[in-house]
C-alpha positions, -999 to +999 in steps of 0.1 A: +272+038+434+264+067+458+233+085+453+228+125+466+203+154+458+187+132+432+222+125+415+239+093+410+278+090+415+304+069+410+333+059+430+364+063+412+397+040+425+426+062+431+450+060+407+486+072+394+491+092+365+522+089+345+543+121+337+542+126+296+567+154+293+583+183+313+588+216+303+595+254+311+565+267+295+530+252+287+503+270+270+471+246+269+446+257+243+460+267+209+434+290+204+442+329+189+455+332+225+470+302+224+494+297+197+503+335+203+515+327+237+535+300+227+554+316+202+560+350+226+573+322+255+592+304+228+609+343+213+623+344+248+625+315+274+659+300+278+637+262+278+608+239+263+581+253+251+546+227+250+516+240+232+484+214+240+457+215+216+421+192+221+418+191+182+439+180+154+444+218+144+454+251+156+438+280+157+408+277+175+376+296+167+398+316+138+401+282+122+375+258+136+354+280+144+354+296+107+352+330+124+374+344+098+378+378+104+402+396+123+392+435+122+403+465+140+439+460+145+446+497+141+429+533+152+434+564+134+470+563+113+484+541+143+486+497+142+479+486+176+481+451+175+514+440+159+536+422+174+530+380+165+498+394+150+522+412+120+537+374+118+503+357+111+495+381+084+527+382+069+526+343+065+490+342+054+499+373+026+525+348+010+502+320+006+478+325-025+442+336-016+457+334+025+439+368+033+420+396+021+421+430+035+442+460+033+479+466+031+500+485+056+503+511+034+470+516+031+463+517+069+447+553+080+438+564+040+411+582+034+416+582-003+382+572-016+398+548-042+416+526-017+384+528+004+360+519-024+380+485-029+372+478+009+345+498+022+316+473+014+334+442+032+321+464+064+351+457+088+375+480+071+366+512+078+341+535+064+358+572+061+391+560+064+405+522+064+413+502+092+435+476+091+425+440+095+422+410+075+396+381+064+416+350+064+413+314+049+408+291+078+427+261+060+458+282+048+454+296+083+457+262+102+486+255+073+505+289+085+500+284+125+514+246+125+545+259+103+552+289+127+547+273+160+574+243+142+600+274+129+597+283+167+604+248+180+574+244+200+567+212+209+526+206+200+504+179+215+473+176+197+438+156+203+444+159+242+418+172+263+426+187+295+408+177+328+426+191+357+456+205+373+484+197+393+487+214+420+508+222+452+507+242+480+487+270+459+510+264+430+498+253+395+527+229+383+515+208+354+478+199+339+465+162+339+447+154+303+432+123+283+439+113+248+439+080+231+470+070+254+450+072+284+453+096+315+486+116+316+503+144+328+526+174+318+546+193+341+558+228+338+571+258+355+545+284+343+508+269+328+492+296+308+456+288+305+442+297+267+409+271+269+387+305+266+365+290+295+396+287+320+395+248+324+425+251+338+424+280+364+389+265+374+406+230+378+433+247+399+413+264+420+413+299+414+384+320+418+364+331+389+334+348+377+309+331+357+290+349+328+255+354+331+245+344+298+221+371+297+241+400+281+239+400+241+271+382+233+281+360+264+246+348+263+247+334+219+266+303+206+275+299+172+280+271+142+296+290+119+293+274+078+306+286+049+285+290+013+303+290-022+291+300-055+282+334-045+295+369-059+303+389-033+307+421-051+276+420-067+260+414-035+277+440-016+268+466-045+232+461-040+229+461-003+262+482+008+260+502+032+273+541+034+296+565+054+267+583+064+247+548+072+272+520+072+244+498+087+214+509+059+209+471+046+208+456+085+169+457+076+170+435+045+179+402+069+148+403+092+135+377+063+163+353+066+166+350+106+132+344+099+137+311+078+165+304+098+147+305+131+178+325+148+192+351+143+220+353+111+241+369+087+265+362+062+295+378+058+327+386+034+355+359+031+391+363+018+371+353-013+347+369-038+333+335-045+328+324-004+309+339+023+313+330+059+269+324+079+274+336+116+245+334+137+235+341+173+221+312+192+213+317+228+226+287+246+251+281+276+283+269+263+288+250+292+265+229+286+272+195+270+232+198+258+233+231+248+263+233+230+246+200+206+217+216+206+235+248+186+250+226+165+218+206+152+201+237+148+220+252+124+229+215+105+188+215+105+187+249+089+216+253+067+194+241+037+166+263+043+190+290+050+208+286+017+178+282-008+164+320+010+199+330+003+196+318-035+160+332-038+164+364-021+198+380-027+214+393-060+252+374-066+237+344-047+215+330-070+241+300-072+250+298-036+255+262-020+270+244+014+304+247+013+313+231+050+307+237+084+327+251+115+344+220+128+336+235+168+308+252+184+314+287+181+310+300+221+316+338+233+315+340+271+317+315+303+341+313+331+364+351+338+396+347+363+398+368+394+424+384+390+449+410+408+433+435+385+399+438+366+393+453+331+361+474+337+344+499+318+368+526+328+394+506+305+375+515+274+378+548+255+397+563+282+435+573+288+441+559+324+480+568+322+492+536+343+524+521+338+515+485+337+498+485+305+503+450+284+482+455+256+468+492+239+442+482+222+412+495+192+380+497+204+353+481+180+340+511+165+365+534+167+343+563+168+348+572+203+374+605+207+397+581+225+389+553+206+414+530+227+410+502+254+443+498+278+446+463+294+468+461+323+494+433+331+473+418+364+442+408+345+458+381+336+471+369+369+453+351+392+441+366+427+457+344+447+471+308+425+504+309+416+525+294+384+496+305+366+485+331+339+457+331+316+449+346+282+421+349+256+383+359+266+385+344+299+407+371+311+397+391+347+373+415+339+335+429+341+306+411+317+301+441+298+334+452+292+343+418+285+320+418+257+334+447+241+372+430+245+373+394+241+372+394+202+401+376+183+423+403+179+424+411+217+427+378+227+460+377+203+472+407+220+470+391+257+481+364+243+513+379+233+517+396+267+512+360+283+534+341+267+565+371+272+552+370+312+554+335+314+592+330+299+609+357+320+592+346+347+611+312+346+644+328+332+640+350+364+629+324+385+599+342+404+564+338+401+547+358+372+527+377+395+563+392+410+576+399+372+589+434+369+561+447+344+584+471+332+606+445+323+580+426+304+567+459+285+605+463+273+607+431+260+570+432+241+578+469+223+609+447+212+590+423+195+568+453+178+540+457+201+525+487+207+528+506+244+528+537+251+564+551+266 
C-alpha cells in the first residue's frame, strides 16, 4: 500500500486486456444521445456499428431516468428536430398508450379546440401548440431495443466503461468491466454519449467541469412515478392560462415543504399516471452524493404521496407506482472543443455554415426563438478519433443549461453519429470531415438546416 496526502493507494499489477470486438463505429452510452448516434452511424457507415450501454436498457434518463417528456421539438409552424427523433415517435405512436402529445398536423395551431386538449399538460404550447411528446418509459425502452436491432447495431449491455485506448493522441477503442471481467473494444471513431464524458476525460482531452452552482447543473434527481391519479381533473383546478401559464407555481410551496426539496409532479402519456421530478442539489460526481439523492427521495416518497392525496383534487387516490431505475443528473464534465456554444448561440441568427443542429429554444418567446449549434462543439480541441454528444458537449455553463435537455441532446446525437460514419468511409479524422458534406447527408435523413 502507498499512502500520500492523507490517501491510501493501492498498487495494481500490470496487466493485458483482451480485445472483445472490433468495429467501425462505437457509440458508448445509449443514452438520448446515444442510441441516436448509433442509428445515424448505422443509416450510413459502410461497417459495424457497437452501441455499449452500463444498464440492461436503453434510453437513458428518457427511460431510466423516467424523465418522460420530450417538449419543444418545433418553433412557430416549423419542426426542428426531426430526423431519428420523427423515428422514435413514429414507433412509440403505433404502440398503444406509447405517447401522448400532439399530432403533426396539429403542430403550429392556434385553434383553441386543439389547444384546449393540450394546453394544461404545460409543455405544449400555450397560444399556439408545440410539438412534443410525453412518452411511456417501458414502451420506450421496448421501441429503442427494436430500432437499434432493425438497424443491425450490435448492443453490449451491463458494461461499464473505465478508460480509453489510446495512441499517439488518437482515441482507438474504450477499456470496460462487466461480469466477464476487464475487456476491450476497438474502433475507428468512439463517440462519447456517457453525458459526463467518461470517455473523453479517460482519453485525455481537456474539459470544463460544471460548477454546480448554477440552478440546474448544480440539482440531481430520483424521478418516481404515482398512479391512481386523474390528471384532468387536476389540471382543471390548478391550470394555468395564456396570460399566466405559471398561475398555480404557488400552490406547491406546501409540498417541497413535506418533501424537504424542492418538487413537482407532472403529466404522463397517461391520465391515470404522473411523473414527481424534484431538484436536489448534489454533485453527480459523487459516488456519496449521488446515494444520498436517491435515499432522500425513497425516504420521502411516502410523505410526498399522502400530501399529494390530501391536498390536490384528482389525487385523492394517488399511490407509488415505481421509481427511476438511475439517478437523474443534469451537468458535470463539458469537452473543449474546436468550437464553444455560448450565449451568442441562443435566440440569435449567426448565419455560419457549419451549423449541425437548429434548434427551439425552451420558451420560444424570444423573436428569434432558435439556438444554432455548430459542427466543432462536438470535437475535441486537440484528441483525435473522437466525438462526443449529449449534455457534455463544448460549451459555456449557462448556455449549457439552456441546451442540454433531451431533445437537444437527440439532435447532436444525430449529427454525431452521421460525423462519425463518413468520417471512416472517408478515412480522415472527424475533425477534417467536410461539414458540408455532413449537413447534406443530415437534411437527407430529414433534419432541419438552414440552406
Amino acid at each position: 500500500m502507498l499512502r500520500n496526502e492523507g490517501r491510501t493507494y493501492i498498487k495494481e499489477p500490470a496487466r493485458e486486456t483482451e480485445v472483445f470486438d472490433r468495429c467501425e463505429v462505437l457509440v458508448v452510452g445509449a443514452g438520448p444521445a446515444g442510441v441516436t448516434a448509433a442509428v445515424s452511424a448505422a443509416k450510413n457507415c459502410r461497417g459495424k456499428v457497437v452501441l455499449m450501454e452500463r444498464f440492461p436498457y436503453l434510453g437513458g434518463m428518457a427511460t431510466g431516468g423516467q424523465v418522460i417528456a420530450i417538449p419543444f421539438l418545433s418553433d412557430g409552424d416549423e419542426l426542428l428536430i426531426s430526423g431519428v427523433m420523427d423515428e422514435w415517435i413514429d414507433r412509440l405512436r403505433k404502440k398503444a398508450n406509447g405517447v401522448f402529445g400532439p399530432l403533426r398536423s396539429e403542430l403550429g395551431s392556434t385553434d383553441e379546440t386543439v389547444l384546449n386538449k393540450y394546453r394544461h399538460h404545460g409543455l405544449f404550447g400555450m397560444k399556439k401548440v408545440r410539438y412534443g411528446v410525453n412518452c411511456d418509459p417501458e414502451l420506450l425502452k421496448v421501441a429503442l431495443a427494436q430500432m437499434v436491432r432493425d438497424y443491425n447495431i450490435t448492443v453490449y449491455c451491463n458494461c461499464v466503461v473505465c478508460g480509453a485506448v489510446t495512441e499517439e493522441g488518437k482515441v482507438q477503442g474504450v477499456l470496460f468491466e462487466s461480469k466477464e471481467g476487464r475487456k476491450a473494444i476497438l474502433a475507428d471513431v468512439v463517440i462519447d454519449c456517457t453525458g459526463d464524458g467518461d470517455v473523453f476525460a479517460a482519453a485525455g482531452a481537456e474539459y470544463e467541469m460544471s460548477s454546480f452552482s448554477t440552478s440546474r447543473s448544480a440539482n440531481t434527481a430520483l424521478v418516481f412515478r404515482i398512479g391512481g391519479v386523474d390528471y384532468d381533473r387536476y389540471a382543471e383546478n390548478y391550470k394555468g392560462t395564456p396570460e399566466n401559464p405559471h398561475a398555480f407555481d404557488e400552490k406547491f410551496a406546501g409540498l417541497s415543504k413535506a418533501a424537504g426539496f424542492s418538487i413537482r409532479p407532472f403529466s404522463s402519456n397517461r391520465n391515470d399516471i404522473m411523473w414527481i421530478n424534484n431538484w436536489i442539489p448534489r454533485n453527480c460526481m459523487s459516488v456519496k452524493d449521488l446515494t444520498e439523492t436517491a435515499f432522500l427521495v425513497f425516504d420521502a416518497a411516502e410523505r410526498i404521496t399522502e400530501y399529494l392525496r390530501d391536498n390536490f383534487i384528482g389525487m385523492e387516490n394517488a399511490y407509488i407506482l415505481d421509481f427511476a431505475s438511475q439517478v437523474g443528473t443534469r451537468g458535470s464534465r463539458r469537452l473543449k472543443g474546436v468550437d464553444r456554444f455560448t450565449r451568442d448561440n441562443i435566440a440569435q441568427r449567426t448565419g455560419r455554415d457549419d451549423l449541425i443542429a437548429v434548434v427551439p429554444t425552451l420558451g420560444g418567446n424570444e423573436e428569434y426563438a432558435r439556438m444554432e449549434m455548430p459542427y466543432g462543439i462536438i470535437v475535441p480541441e486537440k484528441v483525435n478519433g473522437l466525438l462526443t454528444a449529449g449534455r457534455c458537449f463544448s460549451s459555456e455553463e449557462k448556455a449549457n443549461e439552456a441546451a442540454s435537455w433531451i431533445p437537444y441532446c437527440i439532435a447532436l446525437g444525430e449529427a454525431a453519429g452521421a460525423a462519425a460514419a463518413l468520417s471512416v468511409n472517408g478515412n480522415c479524422e472527424p475533425r477534417e470531415l467536410d461539414v458540408g458534406l455532413l449537413r447534406r447527408t443530415l437534411k437527407a435523413q430529414g433534419v432541419y438546416l438552414y440552406d
